[in-house]
C-alpha positions in Angstrom: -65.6 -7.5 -41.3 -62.8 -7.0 -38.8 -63.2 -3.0 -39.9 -66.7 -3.1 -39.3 -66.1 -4.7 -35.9 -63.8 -2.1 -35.1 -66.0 0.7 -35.3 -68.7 -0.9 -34.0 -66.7 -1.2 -30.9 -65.5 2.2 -30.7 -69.3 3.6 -31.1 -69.9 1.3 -28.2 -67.2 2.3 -26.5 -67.8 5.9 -26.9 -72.0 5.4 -25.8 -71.0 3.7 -22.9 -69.0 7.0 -21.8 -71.2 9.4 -22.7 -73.7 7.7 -20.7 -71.5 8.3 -17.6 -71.5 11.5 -15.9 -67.7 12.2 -15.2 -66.5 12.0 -18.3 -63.7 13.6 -20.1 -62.7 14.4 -23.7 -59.7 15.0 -25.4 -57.1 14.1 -28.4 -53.7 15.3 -29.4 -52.4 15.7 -33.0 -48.9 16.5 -34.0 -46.8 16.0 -37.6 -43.6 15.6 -38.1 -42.1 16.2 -41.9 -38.2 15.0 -41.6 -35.8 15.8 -43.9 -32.7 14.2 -44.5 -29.1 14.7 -46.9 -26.0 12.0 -47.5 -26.9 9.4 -44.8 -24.0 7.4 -46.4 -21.5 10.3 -45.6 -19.9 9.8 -49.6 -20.8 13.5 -51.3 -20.1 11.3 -54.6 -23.7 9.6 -54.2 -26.1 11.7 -54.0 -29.0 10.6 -51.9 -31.7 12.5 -49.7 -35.2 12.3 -49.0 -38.5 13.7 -47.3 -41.2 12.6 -45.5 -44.4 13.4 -43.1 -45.3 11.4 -40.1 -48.2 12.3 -38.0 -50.1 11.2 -35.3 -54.3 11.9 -34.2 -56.2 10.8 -31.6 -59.1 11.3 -29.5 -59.3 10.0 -25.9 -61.9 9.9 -23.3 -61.4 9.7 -19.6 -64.5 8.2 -18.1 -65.2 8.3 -13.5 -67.5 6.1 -12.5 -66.8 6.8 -8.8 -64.9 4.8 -5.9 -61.8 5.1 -7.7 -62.9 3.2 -10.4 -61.7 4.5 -14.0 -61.7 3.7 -17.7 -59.6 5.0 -20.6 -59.8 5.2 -24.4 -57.8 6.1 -26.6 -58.5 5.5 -30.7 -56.0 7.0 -33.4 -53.5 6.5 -36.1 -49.7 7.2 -36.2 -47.0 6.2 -38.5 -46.2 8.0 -42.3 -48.9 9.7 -45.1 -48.6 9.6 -48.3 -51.3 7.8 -50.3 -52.9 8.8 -53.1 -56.4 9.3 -52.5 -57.4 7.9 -56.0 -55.3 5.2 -56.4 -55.5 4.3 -52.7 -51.7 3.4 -52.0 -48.2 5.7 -52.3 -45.9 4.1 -55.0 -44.6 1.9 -53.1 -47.7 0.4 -52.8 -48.7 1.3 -49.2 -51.7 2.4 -47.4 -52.1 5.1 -45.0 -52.0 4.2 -41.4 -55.6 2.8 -39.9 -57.3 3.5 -36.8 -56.9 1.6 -34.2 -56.8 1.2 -30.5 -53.9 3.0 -28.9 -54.5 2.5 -25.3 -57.7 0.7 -23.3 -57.4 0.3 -19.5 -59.7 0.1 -16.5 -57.4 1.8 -13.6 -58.6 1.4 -9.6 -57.3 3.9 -7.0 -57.3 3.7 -3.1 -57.9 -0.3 -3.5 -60.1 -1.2 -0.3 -59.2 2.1 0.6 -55.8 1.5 1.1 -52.6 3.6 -1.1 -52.9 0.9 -4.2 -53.9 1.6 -7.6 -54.3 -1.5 -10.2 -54.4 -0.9 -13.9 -55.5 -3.0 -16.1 -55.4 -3.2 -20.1 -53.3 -1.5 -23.4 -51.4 1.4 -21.5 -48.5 3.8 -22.4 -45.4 3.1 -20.3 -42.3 5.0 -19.8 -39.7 5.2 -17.4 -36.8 7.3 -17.2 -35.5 8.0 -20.8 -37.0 4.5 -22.3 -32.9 3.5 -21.8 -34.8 -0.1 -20.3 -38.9 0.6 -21.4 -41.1 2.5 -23.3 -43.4 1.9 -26.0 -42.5 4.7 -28.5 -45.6 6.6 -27.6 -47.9 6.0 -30.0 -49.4 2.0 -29.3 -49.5 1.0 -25.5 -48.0 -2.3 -23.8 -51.1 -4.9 -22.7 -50.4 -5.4 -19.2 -51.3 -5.3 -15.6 -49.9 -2.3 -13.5 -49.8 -2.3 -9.5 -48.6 0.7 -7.9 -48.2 1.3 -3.9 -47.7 5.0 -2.7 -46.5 5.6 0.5 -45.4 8.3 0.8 -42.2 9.5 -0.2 -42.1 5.7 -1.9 -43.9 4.9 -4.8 -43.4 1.2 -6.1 -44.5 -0.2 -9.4 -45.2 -3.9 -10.2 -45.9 -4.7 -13.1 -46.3 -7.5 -16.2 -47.1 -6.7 -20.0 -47.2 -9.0 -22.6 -44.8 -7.4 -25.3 -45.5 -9.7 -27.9 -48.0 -12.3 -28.8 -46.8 -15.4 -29.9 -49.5 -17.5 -31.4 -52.6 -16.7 -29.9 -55.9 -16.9 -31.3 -54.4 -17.7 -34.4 -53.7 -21.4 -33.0 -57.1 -21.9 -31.1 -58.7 -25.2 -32.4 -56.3 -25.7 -34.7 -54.7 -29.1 -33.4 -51.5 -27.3 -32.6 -49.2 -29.4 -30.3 -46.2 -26.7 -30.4 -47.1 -23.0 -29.0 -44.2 -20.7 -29.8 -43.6 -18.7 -26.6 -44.7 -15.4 -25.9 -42.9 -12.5 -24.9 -43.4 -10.7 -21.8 -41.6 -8.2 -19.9 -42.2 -8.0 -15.2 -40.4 -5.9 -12.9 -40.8 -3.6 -10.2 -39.6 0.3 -10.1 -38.9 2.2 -6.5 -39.2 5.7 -6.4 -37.9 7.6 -3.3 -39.0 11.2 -3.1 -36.2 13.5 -1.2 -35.9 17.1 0.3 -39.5 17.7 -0.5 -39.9 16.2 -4.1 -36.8 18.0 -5.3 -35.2 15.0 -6.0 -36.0 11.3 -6.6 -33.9 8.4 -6.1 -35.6 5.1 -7.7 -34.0 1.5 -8.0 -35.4 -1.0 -10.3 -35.6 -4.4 -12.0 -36.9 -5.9 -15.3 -36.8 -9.3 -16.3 -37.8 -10.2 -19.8 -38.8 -13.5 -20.7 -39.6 -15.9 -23.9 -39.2 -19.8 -24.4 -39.1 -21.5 -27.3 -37.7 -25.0 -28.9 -34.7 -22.8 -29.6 -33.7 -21.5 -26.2 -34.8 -20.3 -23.0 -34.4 -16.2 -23.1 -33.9 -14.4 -19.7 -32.5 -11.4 -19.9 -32.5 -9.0 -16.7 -32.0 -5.2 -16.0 -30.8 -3.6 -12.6 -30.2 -0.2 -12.5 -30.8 3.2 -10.2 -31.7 6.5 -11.5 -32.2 10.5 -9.3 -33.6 12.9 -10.7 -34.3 16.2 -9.6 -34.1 19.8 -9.3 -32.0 20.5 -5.5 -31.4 24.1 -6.4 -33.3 27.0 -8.3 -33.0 26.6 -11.4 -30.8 23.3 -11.4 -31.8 20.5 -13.3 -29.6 17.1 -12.6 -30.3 13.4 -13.2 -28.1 10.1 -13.7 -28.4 7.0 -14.3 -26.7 3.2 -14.3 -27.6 0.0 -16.0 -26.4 -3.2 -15.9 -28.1 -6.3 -17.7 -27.8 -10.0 -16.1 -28.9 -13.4 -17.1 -29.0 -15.6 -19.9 -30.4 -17.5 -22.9 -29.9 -21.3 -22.1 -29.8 -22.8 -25.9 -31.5 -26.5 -26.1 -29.1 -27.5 -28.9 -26.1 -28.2 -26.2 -23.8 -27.8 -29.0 -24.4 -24.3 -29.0 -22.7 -22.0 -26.3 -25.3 -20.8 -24.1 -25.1 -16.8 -23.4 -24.6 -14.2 -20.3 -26.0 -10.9 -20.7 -23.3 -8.2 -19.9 -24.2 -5.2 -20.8 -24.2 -1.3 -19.1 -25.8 1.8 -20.1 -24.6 5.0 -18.0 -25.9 8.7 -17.9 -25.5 12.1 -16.6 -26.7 15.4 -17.2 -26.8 18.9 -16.0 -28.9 22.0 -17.1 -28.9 25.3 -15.5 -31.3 28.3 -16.4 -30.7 31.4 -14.4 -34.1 33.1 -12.6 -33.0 36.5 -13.8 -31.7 36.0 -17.6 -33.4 34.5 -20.3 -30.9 31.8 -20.7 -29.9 28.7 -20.3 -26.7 25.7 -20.9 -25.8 22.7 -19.8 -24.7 19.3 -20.8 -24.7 15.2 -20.9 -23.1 11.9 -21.3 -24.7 8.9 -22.4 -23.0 5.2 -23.0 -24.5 2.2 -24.1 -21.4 -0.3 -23.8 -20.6 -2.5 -27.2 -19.2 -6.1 -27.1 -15.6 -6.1 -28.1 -15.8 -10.1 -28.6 -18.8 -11.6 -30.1 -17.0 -15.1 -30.1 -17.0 -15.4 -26.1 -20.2 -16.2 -24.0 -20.8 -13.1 -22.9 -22.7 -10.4 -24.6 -22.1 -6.8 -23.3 -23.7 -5.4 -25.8 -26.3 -3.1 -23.9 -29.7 -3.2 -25.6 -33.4 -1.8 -24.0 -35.6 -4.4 -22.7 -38.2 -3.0 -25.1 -35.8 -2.4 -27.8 -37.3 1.4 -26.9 -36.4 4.7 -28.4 -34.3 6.7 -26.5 -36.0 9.9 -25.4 -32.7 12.0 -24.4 -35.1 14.3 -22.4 -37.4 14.6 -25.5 -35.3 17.6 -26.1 -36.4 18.3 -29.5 -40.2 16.6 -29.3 -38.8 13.5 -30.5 -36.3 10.7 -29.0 -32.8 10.6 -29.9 -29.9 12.9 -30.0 -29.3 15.1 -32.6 -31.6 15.6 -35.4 -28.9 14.1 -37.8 -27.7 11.3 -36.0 -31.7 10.7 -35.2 -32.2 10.7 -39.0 -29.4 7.9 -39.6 -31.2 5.4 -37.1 -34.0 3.1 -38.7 -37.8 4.6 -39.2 -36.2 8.0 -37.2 -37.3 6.4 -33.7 -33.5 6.0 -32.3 -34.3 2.6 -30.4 -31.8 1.3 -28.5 -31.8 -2.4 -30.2 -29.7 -4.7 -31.7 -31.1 -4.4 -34.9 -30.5 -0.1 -34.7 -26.5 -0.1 -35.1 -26.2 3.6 -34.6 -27.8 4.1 -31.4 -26.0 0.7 -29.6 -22.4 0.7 -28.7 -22.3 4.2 -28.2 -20.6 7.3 -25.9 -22.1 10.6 -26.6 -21.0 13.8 -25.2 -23.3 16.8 -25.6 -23.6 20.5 -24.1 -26.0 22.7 -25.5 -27.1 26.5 -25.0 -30.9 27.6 -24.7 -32.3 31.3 -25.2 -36.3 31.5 -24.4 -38.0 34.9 -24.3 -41.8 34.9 -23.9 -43.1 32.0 -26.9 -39.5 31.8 -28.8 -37.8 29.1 -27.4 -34.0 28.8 -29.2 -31.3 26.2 -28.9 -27.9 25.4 -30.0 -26.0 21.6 -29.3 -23.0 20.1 -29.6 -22.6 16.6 -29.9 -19.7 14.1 -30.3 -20.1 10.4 -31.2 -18.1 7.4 -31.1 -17.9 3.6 -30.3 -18.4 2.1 -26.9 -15.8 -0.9 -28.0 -14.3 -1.8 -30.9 -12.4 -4.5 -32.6 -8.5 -4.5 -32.9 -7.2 -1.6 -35.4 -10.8 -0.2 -35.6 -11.9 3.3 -35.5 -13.9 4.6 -32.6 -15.1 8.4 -33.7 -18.4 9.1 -35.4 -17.8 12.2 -35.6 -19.8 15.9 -34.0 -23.2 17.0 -34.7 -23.9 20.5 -34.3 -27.7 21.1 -34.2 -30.2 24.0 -33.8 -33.8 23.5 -32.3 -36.4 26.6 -32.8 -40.3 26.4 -31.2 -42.9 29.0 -31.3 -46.3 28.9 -28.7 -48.4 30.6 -31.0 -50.8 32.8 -29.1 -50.8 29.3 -26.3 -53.0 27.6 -29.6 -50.3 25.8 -31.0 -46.6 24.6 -30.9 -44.4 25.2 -34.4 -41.1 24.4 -34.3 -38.1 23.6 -36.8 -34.9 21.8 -35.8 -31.4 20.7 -38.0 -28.7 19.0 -37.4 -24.7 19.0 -39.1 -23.1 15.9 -38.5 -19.6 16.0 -39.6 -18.1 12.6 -40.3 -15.7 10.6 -38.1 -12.9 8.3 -38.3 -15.3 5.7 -39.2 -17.4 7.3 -41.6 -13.9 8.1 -43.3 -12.7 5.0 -43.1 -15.7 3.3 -44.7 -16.0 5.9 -47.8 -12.1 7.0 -47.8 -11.2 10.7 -46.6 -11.6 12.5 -50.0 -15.3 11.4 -50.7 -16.2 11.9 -46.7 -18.5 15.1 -46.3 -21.5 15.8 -43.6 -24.8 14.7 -43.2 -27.8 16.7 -42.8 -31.1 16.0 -41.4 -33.9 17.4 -39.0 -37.7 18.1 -39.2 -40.3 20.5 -39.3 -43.5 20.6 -37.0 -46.4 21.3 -34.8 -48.5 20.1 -32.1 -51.2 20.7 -30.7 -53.3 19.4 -27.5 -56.9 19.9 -26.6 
């Protein structure tokens, strides 16, 4: 019933726009098949695996006039696999559905004024995702206000992360509603020296309440971006979480947020060679004494992948170290113990000539804090990214990554039985 609902909608969906006369179609589809080799870092256990994740969808942009706009997006994303006879893979799972990816109804130039209001399932991203993103595949439901004056443009905004009973509980006789969880804030953008660079501020707050606890964490942070000189591509960024989760049991030690996330990078790509280098750091800092009241352990307010510039078409850092976080998604989260409490340095080396695009990286990992006579080094990555644009139809690209262990990998498997890890992927894209 609830499939048959679902494309009844979409057909209905779908008339509804066609019967408008500024409409616009499109879709995007893209797999991914990773690859990975001894994630445990022990060359005595031999373990490695393969798998293809891919993502399809088809959009439609409809006008209806005076600012007023509606969007649609319907697709499926996640890992393939089934058997088309027996209906599952052997673990037993299906394919991923089709569903809705993003619905919103967006007005611009409110009352004629600079304002624009979006309303519905959207995609959200800011920055790197260090704070939010959604992983971009399903959107966040929300409500989106933006004021552009310019240079300022100023998002407020609301989303609903998580549902948290629902429709679920509607005449059931429930006396207890678990509390939702929803994310608001507000994000500044400044535009300088004639949109070269961008200097924004901003401030999330997420919120859920339960008969456990009362859960406020908070993010203030600044971010520039920009490009001030041909050629020059620099942005930073600084973090710091605030707030706290107020326990009901008063037994229990209520707890501050403390955590700091910190980034820089560089690139430079010379007008007259084919070339092109630079580097980063990135820190997300780690709690050195879970027994105190406050956490420093810096997490996103989405638990959101971290994109790292999308470098490689995918979030994370190198293709290795991205293979050795859960599901390949790199989210900064507490539950992702290789992408939190974490310095990375990186410089990499680019060579693009006409549709070959070709680069080399170096990265080194280690702890943000750790316990007394504990190891901090991860170890270094080195990684190679290749993409063709073949004939400006599609995008192929391969990318693999070396990550040699660390202190802490040798400490955990002893330094005889320590050896590398490889992963990466293979894939294409293509838009239309």
């Amino acid at each position: 019933m609830k499939k048959m609902m679902a494309v009844v909608l979409v057909l209905g969906l779908a008339a509804l726009l066609q019967a408008q006369p500024e409409v616009e179609w499109g879709g995007l589809f893209y797999s991914y098949t990773f690859f990975w080799q001894n994630a445990d870092f022990n060359k005595n256990i031999a373990d490695a695996d393969n798998y293809t994740y891919m993502h399809g969808d088809v959009h439609a942009l409809a006008d209806f006039g005076e600012g007023v706009s509606a969007f649609v997006k319907v697709g499926a994303w996640g890992e393939y696999g089934m058997h088309p006879v027996w209906g599952t893979d052997i673990d037993g799972n299906m394919d991923p559905r089709v569903g809705l990816l993003e619905a919103y109804l967006k007005i611009d130039n409110l009352f004629d004024y600079p304002i624009s209001i979006k309303v519905g399932k959207q995609n959200v991203l800011y920055g790197d995702g260090a704070v939010m993103f959604d992983g971009g595949e399903d959107g966040f439901l929300g409500t989106k206000v933006n004021l552009a004056f310019d240079p300022i443009s100023w998002d407020f905004f609301y989303y609903r992360l998580a549902e948290s009973g629902g429709i679920e509980l509607v005449a059931t006789g429930a006396d207890s509603i678990p509390g939702d969880l929803n994310l608001m804030g507000t994000y500044l953008t400044l535009g300088l020296m004639e949109g070269k660079m961008n200097l924004q501020g901003y401030f999330f707050m997420r919120m859920q309440n339960n008969n456990e606890a009362e859960d406020k964490p908070m993010w203030f942070g600044a971010r520039t971006e920009g490009a001030p000189i041909e050629g020059l591509n620099f942005k930073a960024e600084v973090t710091m979480m605030g707030g706290k989760k107020d326990y009901t049991d008063e037994a229990v030690t209520d707890m501050n947020y403390k955590g700091m996330h910190a980034m820089v990078g560089l690139d430079y790509a010379p007008a007259s060679l084919p070339v092109s280098f630079g580097g980063a750091y990135v820190m997300f800092s780690g709690d050195d004494d879970p027994n105190d009241a406050d956490n420093k352990l810096y997490v996103a307010a989405t638990d959101a992948p971290y994109a790292f510039g999308f470098y490689k078409s995918w979030p994370g850092f190198g293709p290795a170290h991205t293979m050795a976080t859960p599901f390949a998604f790199a989210c900064v989260a507490d539950w992702d113990p290789v992408m939190v409490n974490l310095n990375v340095i990186n410089g990499h080396l680019g060579f693009n000539t006409g549709p070959l695009s070709l680069r080399g990286d170096f990265f080194m990992y280690a702890r943000n804090k750790v316990g007394e006579n504990e190891e901090s080094a991860l170890g270094n990555e080195i990684a190679l990214l290749a993409s063709y644009n073949y004939r400006d139809a599609l995008t192929v690209g391969f990318t693999v990554g070396y990550w040699m262990p660390g202190k802490v990998q040798k400490a955990t498997v002893g330094d005889d039985n320590a050896s590398a890890m490889l992963g990466g992927s293979i894939f294409f894209a293509k838009g239309f």
